[in-house]
C-alpha positions, -999 to 999 in steps of 0.1 A, spaced: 64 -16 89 73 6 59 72 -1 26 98 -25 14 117 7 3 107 21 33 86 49 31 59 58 50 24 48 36 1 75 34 -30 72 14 -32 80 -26 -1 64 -28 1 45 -64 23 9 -55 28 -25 -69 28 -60 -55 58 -84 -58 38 -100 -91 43 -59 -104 4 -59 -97 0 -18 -93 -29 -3 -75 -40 27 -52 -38 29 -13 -72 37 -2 -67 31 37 -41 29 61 -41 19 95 -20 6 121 -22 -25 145 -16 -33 177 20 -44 173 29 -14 152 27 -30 118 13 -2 92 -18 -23 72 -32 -10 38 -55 -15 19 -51 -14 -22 -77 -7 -47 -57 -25 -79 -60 -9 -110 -73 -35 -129 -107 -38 -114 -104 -68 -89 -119 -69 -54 -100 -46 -29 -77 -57 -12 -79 -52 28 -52 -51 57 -22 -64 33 14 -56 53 26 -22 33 62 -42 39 47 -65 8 44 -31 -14 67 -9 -34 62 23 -35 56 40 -76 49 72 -71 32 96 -48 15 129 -53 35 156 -34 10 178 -14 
């Protein structure tokens, strides 16, 4: 799954939880059923977070390569 705008997740991507929580996307992956996992590395120095649904993110911004 996308993310709830539905772009792809790629990583470097800068996005924010439903609590408007905004972090980095350090790692994605992609499980057995197809749903794309990420994990986030939040800006405000907590533990990363690992395998979240990018369906629970909203994509900020994203560095064009």
């Amino acid at each position: 799954m996308p993310y709830a705008g539905g772009e792809t997740p790629v990583p470097g991507d800068y996005v924010k939880n439903q609590w408007e929580q905004p972090g980095t996307v350090t790692v994605v992956d992609v499980d057995r059923e197809g749903l794309e996992l990420i994990s986030i590395r939040w800006d405000y120095g907590g533990i990363e977070l690992l395998s979240a649904s990018a369906e629970e993110f909203t994509l900020v911004s994203r560095i064009k390569k």
